[in-house]
C-alpha positions in Angstrom: -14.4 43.9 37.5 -13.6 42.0 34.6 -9.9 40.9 33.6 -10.8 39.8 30.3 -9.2 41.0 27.5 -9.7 41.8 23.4 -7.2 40.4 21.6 -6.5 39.7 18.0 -5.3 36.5 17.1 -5.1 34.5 13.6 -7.4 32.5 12.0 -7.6 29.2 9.6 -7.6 31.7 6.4 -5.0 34.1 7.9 -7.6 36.9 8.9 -6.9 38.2 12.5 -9.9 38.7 14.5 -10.5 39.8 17.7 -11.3 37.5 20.3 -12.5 38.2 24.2 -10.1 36.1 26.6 -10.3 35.5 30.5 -8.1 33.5 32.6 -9.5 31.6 35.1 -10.4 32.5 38.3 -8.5 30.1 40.8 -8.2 26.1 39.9 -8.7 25.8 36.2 -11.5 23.3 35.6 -10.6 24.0 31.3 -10.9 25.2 28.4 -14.0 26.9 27.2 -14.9 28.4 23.8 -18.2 31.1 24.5 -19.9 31.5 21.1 -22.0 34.8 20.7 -25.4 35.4 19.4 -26.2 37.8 16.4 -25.3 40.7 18.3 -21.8 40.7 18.5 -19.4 39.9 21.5 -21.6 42.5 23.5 -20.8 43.4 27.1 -23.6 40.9 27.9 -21.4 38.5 26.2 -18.2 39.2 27.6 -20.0 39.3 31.0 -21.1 35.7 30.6 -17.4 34.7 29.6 -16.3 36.6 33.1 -19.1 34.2 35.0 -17.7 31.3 33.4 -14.0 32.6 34.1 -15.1 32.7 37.6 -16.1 29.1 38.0 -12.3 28.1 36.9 -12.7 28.1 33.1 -10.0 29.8 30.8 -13.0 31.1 28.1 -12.6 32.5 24.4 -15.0 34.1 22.6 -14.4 35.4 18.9 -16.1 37.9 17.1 -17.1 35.8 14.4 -18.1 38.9 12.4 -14.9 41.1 12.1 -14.0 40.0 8.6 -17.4 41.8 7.8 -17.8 44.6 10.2 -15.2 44.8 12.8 -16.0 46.0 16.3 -19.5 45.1 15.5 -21.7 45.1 18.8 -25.4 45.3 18.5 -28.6 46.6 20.6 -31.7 44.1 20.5 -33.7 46.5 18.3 -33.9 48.4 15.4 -31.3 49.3 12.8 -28.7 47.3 14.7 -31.1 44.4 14.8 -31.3 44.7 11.2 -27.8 44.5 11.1 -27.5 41.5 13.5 -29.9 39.7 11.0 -27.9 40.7 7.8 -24.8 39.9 8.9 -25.6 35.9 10.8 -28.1 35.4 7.5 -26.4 37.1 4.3 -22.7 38.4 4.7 -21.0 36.1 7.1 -20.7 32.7 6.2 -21.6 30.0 8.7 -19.1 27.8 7.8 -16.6 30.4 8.5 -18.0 31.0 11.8 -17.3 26.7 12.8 -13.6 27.0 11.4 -13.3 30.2 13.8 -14.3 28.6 16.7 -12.3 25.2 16.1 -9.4 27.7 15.8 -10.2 28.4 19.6 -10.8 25.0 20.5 -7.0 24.3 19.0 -5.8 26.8 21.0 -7.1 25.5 24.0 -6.5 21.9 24.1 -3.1 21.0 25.0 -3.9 23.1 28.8 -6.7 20.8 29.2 -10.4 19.6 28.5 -12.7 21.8 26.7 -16.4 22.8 26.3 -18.4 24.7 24.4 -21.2 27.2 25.1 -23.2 29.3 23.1 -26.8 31.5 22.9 -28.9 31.9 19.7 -26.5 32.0 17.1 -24.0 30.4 19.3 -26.2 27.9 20.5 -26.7 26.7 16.6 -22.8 26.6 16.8 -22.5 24.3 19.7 -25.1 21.5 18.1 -22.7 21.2 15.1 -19.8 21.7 17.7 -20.9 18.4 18.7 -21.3 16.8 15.3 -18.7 18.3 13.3 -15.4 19.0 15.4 -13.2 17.9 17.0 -11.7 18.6 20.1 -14.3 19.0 22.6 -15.5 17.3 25.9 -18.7 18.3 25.9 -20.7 21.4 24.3 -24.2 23.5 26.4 -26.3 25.3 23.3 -29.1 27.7 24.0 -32.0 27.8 21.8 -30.1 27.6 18.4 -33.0 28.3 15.7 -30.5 25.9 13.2 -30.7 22.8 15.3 -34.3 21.2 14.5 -33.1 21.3 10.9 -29.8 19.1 11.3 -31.7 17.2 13.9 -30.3 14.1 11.5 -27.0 14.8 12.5 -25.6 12.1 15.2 -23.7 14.1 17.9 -20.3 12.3 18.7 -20.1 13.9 22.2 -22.3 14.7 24.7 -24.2 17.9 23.7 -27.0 19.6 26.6 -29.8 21.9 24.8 -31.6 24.4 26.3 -34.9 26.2 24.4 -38.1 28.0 25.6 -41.2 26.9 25.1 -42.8 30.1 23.8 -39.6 30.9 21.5 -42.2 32.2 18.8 -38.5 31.6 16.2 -38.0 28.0 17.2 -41.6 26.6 17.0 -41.9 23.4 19.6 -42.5 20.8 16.7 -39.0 21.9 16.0 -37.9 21.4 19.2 -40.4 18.1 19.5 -38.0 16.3 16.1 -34.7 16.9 18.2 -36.2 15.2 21.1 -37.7 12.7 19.1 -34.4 12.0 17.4 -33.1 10.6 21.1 -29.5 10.3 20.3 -27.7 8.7 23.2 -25.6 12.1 23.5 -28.2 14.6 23.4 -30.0 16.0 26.7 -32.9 19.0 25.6 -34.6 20.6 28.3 -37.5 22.7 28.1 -37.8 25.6 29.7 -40.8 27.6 30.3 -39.9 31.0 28.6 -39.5 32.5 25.2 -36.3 33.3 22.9 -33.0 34.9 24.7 -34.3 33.9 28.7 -30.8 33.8 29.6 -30.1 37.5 28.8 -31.0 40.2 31.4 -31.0 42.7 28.4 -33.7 41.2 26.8 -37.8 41.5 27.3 -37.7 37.9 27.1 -35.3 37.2 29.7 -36.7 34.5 32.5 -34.2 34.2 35.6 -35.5 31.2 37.1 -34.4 29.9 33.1 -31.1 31.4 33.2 -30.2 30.2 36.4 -31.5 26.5 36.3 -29.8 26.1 32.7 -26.6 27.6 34.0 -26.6 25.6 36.6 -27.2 22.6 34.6 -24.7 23.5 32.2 -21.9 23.8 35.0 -22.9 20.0 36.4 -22.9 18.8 32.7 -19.2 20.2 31.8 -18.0 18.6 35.5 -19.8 15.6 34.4 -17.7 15.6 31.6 -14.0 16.5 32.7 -14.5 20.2 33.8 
């Protein structure tokens, strides 16, 4: 049973959003700032945020779109897809949702180290997480369709990326220029499965995935201070 909680707290630009916390479960390891995909802060998301909790990490994750549409929490398919999609690509600025979650990572920092995670949407947060803020000890993004186009940009900590080969949105040539790139901080593995493995809600989802890059993702952050 989850003891996560909702709870509204301030932003940069003084809107309050609502944002999913968990205390750790026994020794703290850190901080950890869980970054949603298009869907909202779904019970899939806050069930991730309880797993991490569990393995000792104090986690936020903010509902990046409650300026827009408050509450919002979205099924996989149809016209709450087609929100998803107009919200992450139309009404919600990106920029907005990076000052959001280096609110969280503020927050978080004097208790400790902190790390980032994040799926889809989330996962495109976590590359720029690692090349734009500040803060952070290390940062685990899952297949982030935004990351083969700032492939240029140097990360400045260590950053692990996770994408599926068949991830008919993030085409391996994509995938293929990060990898290419080879910045010293960067790690990408490949796994064999398409776009979302790591959720058990989705047709795509591929346990032997979600387990392997969980379980790398764990070793990475204790690599790294956690």
């Amino acid at each position: 049973m989850s003891n996560g909680q909702m709870k509204k707290m301030a932003m940069a630009d003084g809107a309050e959003i609502a944002v999913y916390h968990v205390e750790p479960i026994g020794t703290r390891r850190g901080g950890l700032v869980l970054v949603q995909e298009i869907f909202g802060v779904t019970d899939h998301i806050r069930e991730l945020c309880d797993e991490y909790a569990q393995d000792g990490y104090e986690v936020l994750a903010p509902a990046l779109y409650d300026r827009e549409h408050p509450g919002f929490e979205a099924d996989y398919t149809g016209e709450d897809f087609a929100r998803a999609v107009e919200l992450a690509r139309d009404l919600h600025p990106f920029d907005l949702s990076l000052s959001d979650v280096q609110t969280c990572i503020d927050l978080l920092v004097p208790t400790g180290p902190v790390f980032m995670v994040g799926y889809c949407y989330g996962g495109s947060i976590c590359w720029f997480g690692a090349t734009r803020m500040h803060g952070l000890a290390a940062t685990s993004g899952y297949y982030g369709g935004l990351i083969p186009a700032a492939a240029d940009e140097e990360p400045k900590i260590p950053v692990l990326l996770h994408f599926g080969r068949y991830d008919s949105g993030i085409p391996m040539e994509g995938v293929d220029k990060v990898i290419a790139k080879d910045w010293p901080n960067a790690t990408v593995y490949v796994y064999e499965a398409g776009h979302g493995f790591n959720s058990d809600r989705r047709k795509d989802y591929h346990e032997p995935s979600a387990d392997l890059a969980r379980e790398r993702t764990l070793e990475f952050f204790e690599a790294n201070g956690g």
